[in-house]
DRENGU-616014 format. One record per atom (N, C-alpha, C): residue in three letters; x, y, z. Coordinates in pm, whole numbers, padded with zeros to 5 digits, always signed. Example, Ala and Ser with C-alpha at 12.3 -4.5 7.8 and 13.67 -1.06 7.14 Angstrom:
2
ALA+01319-00569+00780 ALA+01230-00450+00780 ALA+01320-00330+00780 SER+01285-00225+00708 SER+01367-00106+00714 SER+01290+00003+00787 
% end
This chain:
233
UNK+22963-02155-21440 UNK+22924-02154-21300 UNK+22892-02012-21257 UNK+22802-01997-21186 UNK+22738-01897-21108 UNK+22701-01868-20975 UNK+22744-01817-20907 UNK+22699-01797-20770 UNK+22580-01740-20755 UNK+22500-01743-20689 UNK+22425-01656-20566 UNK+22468-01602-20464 UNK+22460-01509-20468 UNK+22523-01422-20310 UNK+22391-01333-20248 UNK+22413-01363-20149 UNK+22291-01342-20084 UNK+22349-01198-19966 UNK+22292-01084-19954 UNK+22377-00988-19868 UNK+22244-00895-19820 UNK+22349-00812-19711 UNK+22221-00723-19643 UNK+22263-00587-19721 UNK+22212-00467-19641 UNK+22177-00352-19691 UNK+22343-00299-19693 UNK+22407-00247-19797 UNK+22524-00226-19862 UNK+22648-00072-19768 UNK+22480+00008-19727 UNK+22586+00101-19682 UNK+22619+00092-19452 UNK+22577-00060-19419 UNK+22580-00089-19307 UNK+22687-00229-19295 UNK+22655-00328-19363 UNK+22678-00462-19374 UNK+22824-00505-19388 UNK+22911-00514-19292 UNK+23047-00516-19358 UNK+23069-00689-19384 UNK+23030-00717-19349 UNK+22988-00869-19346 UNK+23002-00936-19521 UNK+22881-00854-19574 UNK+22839-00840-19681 UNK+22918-00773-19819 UNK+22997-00654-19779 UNK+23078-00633-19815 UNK+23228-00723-19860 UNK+23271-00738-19794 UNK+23348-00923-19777 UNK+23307-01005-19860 UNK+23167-01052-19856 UNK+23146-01147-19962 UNK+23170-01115-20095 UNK+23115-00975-20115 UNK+23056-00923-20258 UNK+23241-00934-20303 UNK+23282-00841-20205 UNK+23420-00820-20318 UNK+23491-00973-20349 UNK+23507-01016-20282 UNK+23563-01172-20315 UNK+23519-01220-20428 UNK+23394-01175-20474 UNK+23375-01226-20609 UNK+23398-01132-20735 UNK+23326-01013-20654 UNK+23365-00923-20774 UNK+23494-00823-20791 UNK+23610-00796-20728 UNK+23747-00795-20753 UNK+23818-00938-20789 UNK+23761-01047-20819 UNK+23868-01161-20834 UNK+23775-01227-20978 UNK+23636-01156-21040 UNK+23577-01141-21191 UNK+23541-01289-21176 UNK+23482-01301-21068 UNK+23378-01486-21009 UNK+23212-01440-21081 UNK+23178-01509-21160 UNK+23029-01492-21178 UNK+22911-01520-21086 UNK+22860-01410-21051 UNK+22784-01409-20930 UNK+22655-01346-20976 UNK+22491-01345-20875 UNK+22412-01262-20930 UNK+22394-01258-20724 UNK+22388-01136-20732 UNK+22407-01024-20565 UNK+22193-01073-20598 UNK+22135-01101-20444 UNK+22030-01071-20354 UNK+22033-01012-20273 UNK+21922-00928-20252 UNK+21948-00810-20163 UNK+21846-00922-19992 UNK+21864-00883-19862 UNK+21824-00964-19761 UNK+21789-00852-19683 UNK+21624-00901-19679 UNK+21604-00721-19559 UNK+21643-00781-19453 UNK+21783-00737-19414 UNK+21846-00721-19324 UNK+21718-00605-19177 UNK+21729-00482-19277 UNK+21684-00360-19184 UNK+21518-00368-19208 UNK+21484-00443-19315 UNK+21320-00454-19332 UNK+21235-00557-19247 UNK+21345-00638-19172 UNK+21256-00766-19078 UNK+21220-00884-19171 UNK+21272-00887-19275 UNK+21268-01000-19331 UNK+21347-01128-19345 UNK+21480-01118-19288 UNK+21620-01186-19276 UNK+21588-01313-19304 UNK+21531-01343-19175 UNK+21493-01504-19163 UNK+21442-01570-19226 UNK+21329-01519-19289 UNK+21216-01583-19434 UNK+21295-01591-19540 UNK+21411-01449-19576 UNK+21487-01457-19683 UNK+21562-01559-19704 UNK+21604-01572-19585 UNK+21703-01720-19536 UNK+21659-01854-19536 UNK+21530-01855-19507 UNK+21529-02029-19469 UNK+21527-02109-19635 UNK+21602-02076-19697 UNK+21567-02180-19786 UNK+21765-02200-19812 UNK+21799-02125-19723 UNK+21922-02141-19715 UNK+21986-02209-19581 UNK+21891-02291-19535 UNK+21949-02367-19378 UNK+22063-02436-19425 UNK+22171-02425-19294 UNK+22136-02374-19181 UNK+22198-02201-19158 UNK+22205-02130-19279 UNK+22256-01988-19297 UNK+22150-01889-19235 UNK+22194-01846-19133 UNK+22087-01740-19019 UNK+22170-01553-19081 UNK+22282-01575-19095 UNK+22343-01443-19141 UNK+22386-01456-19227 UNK+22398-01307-19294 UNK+22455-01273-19405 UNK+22630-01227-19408 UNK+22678-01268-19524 UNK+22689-01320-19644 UNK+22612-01465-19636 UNK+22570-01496-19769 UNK+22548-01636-19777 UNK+22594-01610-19951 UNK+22643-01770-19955 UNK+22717-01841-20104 UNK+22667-01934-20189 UNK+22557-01952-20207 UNK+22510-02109-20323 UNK+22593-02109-20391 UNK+22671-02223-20421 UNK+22718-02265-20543 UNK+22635-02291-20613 UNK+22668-02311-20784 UNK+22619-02410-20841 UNK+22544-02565-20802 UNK+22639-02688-20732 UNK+22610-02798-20707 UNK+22550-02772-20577 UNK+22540-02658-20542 UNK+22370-02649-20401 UNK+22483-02665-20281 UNK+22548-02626-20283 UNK+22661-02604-20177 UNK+22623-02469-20143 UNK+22589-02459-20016 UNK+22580-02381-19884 UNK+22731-02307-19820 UNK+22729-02200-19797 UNK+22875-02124-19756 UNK+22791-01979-19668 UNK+22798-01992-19509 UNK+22711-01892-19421 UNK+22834-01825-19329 UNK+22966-01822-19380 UNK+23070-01762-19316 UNK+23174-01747-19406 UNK+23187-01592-19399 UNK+23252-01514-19496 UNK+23391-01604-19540 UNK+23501-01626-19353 UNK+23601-01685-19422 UNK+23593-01843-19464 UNK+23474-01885-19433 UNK+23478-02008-19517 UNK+23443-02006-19648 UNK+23403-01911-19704 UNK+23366-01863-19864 UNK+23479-01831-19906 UNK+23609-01727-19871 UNK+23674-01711-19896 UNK+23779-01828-19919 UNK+23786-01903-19854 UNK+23890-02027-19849 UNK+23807-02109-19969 UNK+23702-02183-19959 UNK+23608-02248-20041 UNK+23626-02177-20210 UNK+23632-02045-20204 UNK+23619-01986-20369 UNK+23780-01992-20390 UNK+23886-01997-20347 UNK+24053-01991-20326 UNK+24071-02110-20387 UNK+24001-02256-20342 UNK+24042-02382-20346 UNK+23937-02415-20507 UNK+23824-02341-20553 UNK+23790-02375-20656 UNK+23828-02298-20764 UNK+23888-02184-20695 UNK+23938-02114-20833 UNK+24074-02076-20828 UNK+24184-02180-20826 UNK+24335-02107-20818 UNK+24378-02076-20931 UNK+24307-02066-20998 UNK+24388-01932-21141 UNK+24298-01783-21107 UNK+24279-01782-20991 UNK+24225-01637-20997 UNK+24319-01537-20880 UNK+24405-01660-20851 UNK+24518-01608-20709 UNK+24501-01560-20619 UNK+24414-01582-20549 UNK+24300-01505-20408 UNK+24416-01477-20297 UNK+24546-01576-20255 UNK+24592-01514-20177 UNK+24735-01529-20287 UNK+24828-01420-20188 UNK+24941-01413-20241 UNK+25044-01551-20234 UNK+25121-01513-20359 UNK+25183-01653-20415 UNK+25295-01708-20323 UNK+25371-01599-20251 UNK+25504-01651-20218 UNK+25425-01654-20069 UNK+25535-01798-20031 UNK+25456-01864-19874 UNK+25473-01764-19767 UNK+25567-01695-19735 UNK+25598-01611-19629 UNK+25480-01509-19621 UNK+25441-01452-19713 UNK+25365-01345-19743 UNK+25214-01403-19750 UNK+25184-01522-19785 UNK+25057-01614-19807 UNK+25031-01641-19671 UNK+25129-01649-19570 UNK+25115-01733-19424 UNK+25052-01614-19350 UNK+25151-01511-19389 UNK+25096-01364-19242 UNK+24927-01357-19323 UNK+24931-01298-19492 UNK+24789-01278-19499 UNK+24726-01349-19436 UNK+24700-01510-19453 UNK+24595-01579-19360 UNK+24586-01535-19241 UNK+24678-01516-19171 UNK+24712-01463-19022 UNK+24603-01387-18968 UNK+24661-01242-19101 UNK+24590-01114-19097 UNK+24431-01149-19081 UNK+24413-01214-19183 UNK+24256-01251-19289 UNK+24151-01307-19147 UNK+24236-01423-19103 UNK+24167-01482-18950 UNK+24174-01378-18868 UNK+24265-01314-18836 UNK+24266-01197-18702 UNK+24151-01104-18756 UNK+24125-01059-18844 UNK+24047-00954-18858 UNK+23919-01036-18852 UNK+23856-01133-18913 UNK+23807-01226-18891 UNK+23713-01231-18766 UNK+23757-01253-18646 UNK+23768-01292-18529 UNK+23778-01183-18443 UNK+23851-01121-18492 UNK+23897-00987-18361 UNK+23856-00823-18439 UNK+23901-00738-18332 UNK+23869-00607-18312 UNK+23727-00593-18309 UNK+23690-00688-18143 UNK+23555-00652-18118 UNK+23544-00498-18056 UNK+23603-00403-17988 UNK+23611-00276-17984 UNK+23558-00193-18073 UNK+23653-00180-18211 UNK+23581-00100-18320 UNK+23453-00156-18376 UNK+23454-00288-18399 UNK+23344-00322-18431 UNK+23207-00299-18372 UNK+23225-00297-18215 UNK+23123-00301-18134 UNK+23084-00088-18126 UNK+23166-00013-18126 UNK+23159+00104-18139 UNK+23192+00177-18220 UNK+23231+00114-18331 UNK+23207+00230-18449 UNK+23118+00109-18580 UNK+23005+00123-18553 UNK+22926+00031-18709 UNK+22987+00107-18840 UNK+23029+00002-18922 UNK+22993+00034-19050 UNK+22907+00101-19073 UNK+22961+00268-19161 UNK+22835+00328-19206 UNK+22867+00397-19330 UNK+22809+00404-19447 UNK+22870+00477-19574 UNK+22791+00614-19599 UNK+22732+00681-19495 UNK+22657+00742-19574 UNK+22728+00933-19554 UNK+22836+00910-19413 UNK+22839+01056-19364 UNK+23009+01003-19302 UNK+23087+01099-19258 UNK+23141+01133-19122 UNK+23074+01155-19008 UNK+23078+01096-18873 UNK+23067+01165-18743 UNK+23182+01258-18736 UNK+23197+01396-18667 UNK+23246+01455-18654 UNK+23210+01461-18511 UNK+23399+01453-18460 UNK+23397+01495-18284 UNK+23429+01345-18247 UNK+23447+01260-18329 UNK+23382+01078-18245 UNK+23516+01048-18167 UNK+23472+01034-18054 UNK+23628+00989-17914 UNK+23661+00892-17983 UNK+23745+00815-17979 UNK+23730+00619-18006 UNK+23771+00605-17826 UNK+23733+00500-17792 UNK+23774+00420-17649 UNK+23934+00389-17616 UNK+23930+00358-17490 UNK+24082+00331-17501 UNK+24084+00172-17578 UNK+23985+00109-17527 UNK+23989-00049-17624 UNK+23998-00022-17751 UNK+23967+00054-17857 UNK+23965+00105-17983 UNK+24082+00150-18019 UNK+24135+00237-17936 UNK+24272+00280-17976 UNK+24381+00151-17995 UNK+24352+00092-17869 UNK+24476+00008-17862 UNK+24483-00102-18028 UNK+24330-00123-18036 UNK+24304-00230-18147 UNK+24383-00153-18283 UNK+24347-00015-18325 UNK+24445+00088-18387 UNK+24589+00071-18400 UNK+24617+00033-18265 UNK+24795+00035-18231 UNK+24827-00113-18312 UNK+24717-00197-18276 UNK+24745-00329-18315 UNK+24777-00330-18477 UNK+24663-00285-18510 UNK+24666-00239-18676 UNK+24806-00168-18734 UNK+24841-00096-18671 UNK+24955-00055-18715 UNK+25085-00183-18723 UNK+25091-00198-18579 UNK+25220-00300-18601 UNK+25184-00453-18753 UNK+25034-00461-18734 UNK+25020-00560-18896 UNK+25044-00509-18995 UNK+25053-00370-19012 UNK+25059-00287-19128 UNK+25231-00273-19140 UNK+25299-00332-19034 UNK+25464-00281-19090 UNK+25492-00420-19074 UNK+25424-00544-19048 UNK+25511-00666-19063 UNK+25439-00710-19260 UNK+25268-00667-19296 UNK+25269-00680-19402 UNK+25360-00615-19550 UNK+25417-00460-19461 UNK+25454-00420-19566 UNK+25601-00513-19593 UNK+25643-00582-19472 UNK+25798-00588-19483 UNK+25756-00761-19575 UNK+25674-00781-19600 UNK+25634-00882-19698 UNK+25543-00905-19779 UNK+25519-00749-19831 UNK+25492-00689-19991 UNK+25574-00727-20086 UNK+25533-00765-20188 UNK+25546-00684-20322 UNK+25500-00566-20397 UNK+25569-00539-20494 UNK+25536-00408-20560 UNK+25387-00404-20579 UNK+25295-00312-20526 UNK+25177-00304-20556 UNK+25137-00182-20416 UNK+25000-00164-20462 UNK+24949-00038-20353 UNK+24870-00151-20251 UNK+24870-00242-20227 UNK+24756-00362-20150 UNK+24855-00416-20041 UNK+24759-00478-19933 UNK+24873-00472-19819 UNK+24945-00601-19836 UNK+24981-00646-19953 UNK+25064-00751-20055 UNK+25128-00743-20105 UNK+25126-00621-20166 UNK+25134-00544-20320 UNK+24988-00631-20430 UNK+25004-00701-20471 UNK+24870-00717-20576 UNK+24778-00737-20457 UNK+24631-00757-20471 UNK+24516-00775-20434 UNK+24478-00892-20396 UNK+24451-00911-20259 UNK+24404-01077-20223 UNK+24313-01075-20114 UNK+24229-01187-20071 UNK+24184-01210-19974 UNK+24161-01074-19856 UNK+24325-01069-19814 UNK+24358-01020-19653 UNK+24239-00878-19734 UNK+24294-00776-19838 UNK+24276-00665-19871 UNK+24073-00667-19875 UNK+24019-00782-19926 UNK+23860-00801-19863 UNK+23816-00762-19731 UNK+23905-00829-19698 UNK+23862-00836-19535 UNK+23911-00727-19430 UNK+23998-00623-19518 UNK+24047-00572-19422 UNK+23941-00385-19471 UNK+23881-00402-19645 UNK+23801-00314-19655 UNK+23699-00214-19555 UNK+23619-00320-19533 UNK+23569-00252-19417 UNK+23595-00186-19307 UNK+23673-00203-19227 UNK+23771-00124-19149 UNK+23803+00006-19191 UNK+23883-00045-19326 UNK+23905+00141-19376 UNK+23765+00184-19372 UNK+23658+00129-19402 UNK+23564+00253-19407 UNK+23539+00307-19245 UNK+23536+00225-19177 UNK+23504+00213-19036 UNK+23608+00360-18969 UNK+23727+00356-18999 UNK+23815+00453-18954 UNK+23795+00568-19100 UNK+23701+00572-19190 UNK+23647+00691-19243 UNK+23563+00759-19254 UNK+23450+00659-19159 UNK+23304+00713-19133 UNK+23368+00783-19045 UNK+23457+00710-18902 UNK+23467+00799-18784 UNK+23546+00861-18729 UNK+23640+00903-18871 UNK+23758+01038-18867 UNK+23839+00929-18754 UNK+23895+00822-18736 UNK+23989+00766-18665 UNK+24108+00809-18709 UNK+24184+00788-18550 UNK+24357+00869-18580 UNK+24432+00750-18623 UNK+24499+00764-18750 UNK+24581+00652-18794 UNK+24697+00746-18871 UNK+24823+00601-18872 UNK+24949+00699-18924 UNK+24914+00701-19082 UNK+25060+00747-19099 UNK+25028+00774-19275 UNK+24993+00640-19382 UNK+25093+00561-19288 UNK+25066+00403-19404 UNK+24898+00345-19412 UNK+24865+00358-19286 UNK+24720+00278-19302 UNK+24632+00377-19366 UNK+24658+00544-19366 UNK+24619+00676-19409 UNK+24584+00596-19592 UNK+24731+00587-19627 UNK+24728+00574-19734 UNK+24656+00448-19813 UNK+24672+00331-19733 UNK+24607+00258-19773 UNK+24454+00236-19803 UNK+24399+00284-19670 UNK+24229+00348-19656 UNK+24227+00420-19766 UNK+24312+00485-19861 UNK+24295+00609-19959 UNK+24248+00501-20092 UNK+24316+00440-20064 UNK+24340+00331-20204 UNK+24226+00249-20170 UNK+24179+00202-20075 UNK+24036+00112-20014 UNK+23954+00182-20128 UNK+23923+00251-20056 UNK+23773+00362-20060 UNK+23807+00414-20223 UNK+23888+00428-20262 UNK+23937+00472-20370 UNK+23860+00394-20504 UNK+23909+00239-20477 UNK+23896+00125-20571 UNK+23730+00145-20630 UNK+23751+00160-20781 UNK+23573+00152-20818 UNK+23482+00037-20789 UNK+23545-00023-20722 UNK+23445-00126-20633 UNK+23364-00073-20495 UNK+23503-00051-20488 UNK+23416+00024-20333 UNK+23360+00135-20358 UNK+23362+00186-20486 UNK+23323+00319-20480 UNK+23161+00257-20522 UNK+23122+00213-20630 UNK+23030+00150-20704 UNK+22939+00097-20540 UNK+22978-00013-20478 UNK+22923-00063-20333 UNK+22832+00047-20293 UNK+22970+00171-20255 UNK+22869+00278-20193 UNK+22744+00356-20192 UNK+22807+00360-20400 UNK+22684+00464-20444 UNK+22571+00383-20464 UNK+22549+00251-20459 UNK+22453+00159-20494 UNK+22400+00194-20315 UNK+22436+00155-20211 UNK+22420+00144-20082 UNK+22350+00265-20057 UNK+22427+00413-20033 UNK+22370+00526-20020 UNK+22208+00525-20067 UNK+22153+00480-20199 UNK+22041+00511-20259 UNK+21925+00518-20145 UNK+21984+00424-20049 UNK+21778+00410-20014 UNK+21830+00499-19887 UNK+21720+00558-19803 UNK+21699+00593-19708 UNK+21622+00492-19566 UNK+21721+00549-19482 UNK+21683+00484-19345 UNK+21578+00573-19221 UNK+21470+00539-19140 UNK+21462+00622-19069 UNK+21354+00571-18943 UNK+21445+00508-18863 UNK+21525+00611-18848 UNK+21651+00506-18836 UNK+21804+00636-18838 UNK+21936+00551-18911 UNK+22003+00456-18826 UNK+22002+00376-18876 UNK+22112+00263-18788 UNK+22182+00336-18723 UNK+22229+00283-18611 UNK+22380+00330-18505 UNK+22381+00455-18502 UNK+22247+00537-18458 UNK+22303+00723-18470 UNK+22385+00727-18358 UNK+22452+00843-18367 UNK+22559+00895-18288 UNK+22492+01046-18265 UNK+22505+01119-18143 UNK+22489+01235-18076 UNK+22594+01303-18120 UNK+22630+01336-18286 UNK+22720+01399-18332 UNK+22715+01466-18464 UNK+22790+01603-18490 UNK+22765+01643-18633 UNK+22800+01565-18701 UNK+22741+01576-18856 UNK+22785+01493-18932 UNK+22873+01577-19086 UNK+22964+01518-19064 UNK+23023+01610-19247 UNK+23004+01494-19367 UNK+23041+01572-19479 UNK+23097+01498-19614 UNK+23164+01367-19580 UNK+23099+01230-19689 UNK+23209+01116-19677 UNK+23344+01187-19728 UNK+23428+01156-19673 UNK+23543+01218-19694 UNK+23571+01140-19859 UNK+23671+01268-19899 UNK+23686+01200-20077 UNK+23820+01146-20091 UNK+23816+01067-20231 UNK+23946+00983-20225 UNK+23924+00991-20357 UNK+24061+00991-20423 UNK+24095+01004-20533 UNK+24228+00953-20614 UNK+24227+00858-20683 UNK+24328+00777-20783 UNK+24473+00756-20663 UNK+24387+00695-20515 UNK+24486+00675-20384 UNK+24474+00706-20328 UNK+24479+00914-20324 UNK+24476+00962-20246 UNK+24375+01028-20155 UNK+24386+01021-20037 UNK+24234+01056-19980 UNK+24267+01186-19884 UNK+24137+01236-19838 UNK+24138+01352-19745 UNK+24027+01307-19604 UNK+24104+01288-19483 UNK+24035+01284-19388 UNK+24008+01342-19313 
% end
């Protein structure tokens, strides 16, 4: 079996991001389409995928249709449980979903004012008070996940679902130098870290935009670097 995954442009799309890793951190056979998202082509790319208007999109094999990330995610969980997508023990399986839907659904704040972007830092970037607070929120998920970890660097300990979905974000609070404590510090280190995400990026970075999605009236520095965890923001 083989998927199709259908995605937009790599260093904007967190959407897309989500899909890709779900298959490729959990070693699902997939072949990635690229969707000019930013070229005006979306829709043409799409219609042979009705009723899928956005990206991610999922063909299965048997012509099964999947146009929402967490329904791909649940859908690839239920066809592949020897690949352990969420964590095993129920207490810890219940909050991830929790997490997986909340992120899902919410932190329209950051989302709406800081886009996904892989290519730079803004330097100087305020966040809102709605942004912050969503931050604060993040934190308190980050000390009820750890208190139902296992041994591992993932907000589980091993790698599942929630840690897909929660990728993007770390980049989101690394494009835009966001103030976070040390735990989510560290975890973003280990995000951005993973040669997945690293691989995503450098594939994404290649093309040029112009002019760039979501500019900001701000200097720009170095993506900040991360290394075997540890990162510098």
């Amino acid at each position: 079996m083989t998927y199709d995954l259908y995605i937009g442009d790599r260093a904007f799309s967190s959407w897309s991001l989500r899909g890709w890793l779900m298959l490729e951190k959990f070693g699902l056979p997939y072949k990635a389409h690229l969707v000019g998202l930013y070229a005006g082509t979306m829709a043409k790319d799409l219609a042979p995928l009705a009723p899928a208007r956005t990206v991610p999109v999922l063909r299965c094999e048997d012509g099964s249709i999947l146009y929402d990330s967490l329904a791909m995610a649940e859908e690839l969980a239920t066809r592949h449980p020897e690949a352990d997508m969420w964590p095993s023990e129920p207490k810890a399986r219940a909050l991830a979903r929790s997490m997986t839907s909340e992120m899902h659904a919410g932190f329209p704040a950051l989302r709406g004012t800081c886009p996904m972007q892989l290519f730079h830092q803004w330097v100087g970037f305020e966040a809102s008070a709605a942004a912050l607070a969503e931050l604060e929120r993040l934190e308190l998920l980050f000390i009820h996940a750890k208190a139902q970890a296992s041994d591992g660097p993932w907000l589980f300990g091993a790698y599942s679902l929630a840690d897909v979905f929660y990728a993007p974000l770390m980049a989101r609070i690394a494009g835009y130098g966001l103030p976070v404590g040390p735990d989510i510090a560290a975890y973003m280190a280990t995000t951005l870290a993973d040669p997945a995400f690293v691989a995503w990026r450098k594939e994404g970075i290649t093309l040029s935009y112009d002019p760039f999605p979501y500019p900001q009236d701000l200097p720009k520095a170095d993506w900040p670097s991360f290394s075997n965890g540890c990162g510098q923001i």
